[in-house]
Structures are given as C-alpha cells and as structure tokens.
Rosetta silent file (secondary structure, phi, psi, omega in degrees, C-alpha in Angstrom):
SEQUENCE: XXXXXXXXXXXXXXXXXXXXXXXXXXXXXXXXXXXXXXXXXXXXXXXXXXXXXXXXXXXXXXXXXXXXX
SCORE:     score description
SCORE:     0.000 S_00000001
   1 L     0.000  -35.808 -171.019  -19.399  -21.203   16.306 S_00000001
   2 H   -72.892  -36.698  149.663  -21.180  -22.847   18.904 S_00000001
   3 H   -18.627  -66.337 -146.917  -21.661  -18.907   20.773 S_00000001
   4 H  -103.188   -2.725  172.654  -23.569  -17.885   17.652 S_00000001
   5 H  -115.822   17.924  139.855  -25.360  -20.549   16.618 S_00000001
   6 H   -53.537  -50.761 -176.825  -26.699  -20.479   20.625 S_00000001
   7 H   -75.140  -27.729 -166.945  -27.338  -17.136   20.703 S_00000001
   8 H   -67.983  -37.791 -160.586  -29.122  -17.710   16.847 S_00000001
   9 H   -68.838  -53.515 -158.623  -31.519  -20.636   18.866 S_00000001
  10 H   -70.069  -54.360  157.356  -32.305  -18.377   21.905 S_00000001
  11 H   -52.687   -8.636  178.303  -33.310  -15.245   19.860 S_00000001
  12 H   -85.989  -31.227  175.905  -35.509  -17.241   17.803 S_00000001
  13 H   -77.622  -20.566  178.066  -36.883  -18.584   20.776 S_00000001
  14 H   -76.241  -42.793 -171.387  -37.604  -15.396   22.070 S_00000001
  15 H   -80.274   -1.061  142.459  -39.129  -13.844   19.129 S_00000001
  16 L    83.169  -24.350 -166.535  -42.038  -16.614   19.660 S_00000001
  17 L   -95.328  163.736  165.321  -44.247  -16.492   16.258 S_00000001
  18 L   -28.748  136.890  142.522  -43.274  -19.334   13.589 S_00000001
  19 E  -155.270  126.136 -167.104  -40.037  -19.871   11.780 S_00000001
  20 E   -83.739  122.946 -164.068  -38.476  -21.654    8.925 S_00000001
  21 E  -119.015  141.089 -166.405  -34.711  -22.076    9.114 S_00000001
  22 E  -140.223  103.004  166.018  -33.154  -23.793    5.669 S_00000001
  23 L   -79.003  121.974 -169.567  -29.910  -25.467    6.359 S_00000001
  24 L    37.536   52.633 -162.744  -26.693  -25.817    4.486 S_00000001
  25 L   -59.096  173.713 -164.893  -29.611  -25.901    1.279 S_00000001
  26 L    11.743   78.586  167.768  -27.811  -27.830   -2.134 S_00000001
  27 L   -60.310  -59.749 -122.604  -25.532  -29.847   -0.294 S_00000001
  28 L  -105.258    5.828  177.319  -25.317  -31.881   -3.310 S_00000001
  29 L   -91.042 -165.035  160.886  -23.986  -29.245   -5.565 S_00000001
  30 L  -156.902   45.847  174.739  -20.642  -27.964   -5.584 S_00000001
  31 L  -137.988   37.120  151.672  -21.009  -24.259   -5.459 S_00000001
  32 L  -135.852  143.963  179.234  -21.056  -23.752   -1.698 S_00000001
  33 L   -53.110 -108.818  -52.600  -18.487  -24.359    0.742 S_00000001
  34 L  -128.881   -8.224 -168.455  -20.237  -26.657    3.086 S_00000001
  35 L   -75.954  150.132  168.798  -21.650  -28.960   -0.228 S_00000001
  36 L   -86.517  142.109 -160.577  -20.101  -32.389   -0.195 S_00000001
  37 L   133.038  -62.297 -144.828  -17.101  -32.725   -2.509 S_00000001
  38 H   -93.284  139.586 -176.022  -15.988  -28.936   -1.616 S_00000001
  39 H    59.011   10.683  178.621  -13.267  -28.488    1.086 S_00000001
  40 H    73.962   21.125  151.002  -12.885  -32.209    1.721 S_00000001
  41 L   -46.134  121.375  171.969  -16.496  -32.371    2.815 S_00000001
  42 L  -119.397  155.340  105.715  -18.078  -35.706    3.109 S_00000001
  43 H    56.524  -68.231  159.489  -21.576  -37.090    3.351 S_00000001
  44 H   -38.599  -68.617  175.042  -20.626  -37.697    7.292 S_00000001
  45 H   -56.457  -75.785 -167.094  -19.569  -33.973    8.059 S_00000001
  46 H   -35.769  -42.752 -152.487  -23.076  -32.234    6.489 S_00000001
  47 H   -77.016  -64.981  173.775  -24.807  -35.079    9.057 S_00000001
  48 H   -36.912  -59.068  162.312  -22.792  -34.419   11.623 S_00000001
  49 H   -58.061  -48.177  173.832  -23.045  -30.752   11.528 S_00000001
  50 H   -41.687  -68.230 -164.365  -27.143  -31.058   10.960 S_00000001
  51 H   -51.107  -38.299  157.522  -27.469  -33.414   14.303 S_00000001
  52 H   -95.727    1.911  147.906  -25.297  -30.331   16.140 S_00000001
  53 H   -59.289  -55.611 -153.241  -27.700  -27.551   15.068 S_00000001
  54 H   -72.139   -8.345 -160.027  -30.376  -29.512   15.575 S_00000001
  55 H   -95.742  -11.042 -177.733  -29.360  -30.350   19.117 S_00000001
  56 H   -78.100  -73.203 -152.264  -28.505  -26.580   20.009 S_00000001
  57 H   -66.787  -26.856  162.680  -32.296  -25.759   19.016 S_00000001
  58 H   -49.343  -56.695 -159.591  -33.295  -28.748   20.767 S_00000001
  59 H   -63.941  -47.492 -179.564  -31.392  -27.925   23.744 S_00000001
  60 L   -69.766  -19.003 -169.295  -32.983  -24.368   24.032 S_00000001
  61 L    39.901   71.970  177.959  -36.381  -25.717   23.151 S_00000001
  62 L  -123.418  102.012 -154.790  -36.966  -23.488   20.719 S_00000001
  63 L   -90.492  -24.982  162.466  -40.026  -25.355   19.580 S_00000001
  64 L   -27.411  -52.366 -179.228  -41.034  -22.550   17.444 S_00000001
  65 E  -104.965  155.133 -148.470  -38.864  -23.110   14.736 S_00000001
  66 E  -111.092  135.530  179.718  -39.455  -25.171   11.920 S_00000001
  67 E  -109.109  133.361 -150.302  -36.714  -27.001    9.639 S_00000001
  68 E  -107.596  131.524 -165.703  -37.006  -26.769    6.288 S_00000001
  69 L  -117.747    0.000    0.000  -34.980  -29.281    4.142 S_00000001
C-alpha cells in the first residue's frame, strides 16, 4: 500500500498544475469499508491512516495538491 500510495504522491507531483484529493469521504456512514463502525474500524484507524497519507505527500513535497475534507 505504501508503493502505491508513493507512487500516487510523486505522479501528482509531477503533473504540477493544482489538485484536489478527497479522502476516505463519509467516514461517518456505514456504506464504505473504511467508514467507522465497518470492519472493526474505529475513530483512531481513519486518523491514523489520514496522518500516513498525509505524511507520504508531505514527504514528496507534493505541495501542489490540495486536501479536500
């Protein structure tokens, strides 16, 4: 996972113009895997998982892209 969501930061950084990335959107539902509730998901894991996206796209300085909550 960590491969591809590397590879997701560094093409984004490459393609250079503006972009809005929308993460794990209606967490708070329960009609996606990744919502908390579903799959023994908690509050903690969705955070947890934001903070290592955000840190790949960080890492890459791929300043470009913009997160959309």
């Amino acid at each position: 996972l960590h491969a591809y969501v590397l590879r997701w930061a560094r093409d984004l950084k490459r393609f250079g113009e503006r972009v809005l990335v929308r993460f794990g959107h209606e967490m708070n539902g329960d009609w996606y895997p990744w919502a908390v509730g579903v799959n023994g998901n908690g509050a903690d894991d969705f955070k947890a998982a934001w903070r290592a996206l955000r840190a790949v796209f960080d890492e890459e300085e791929a300043t470009n892209v913009e997160w959309v909550w």
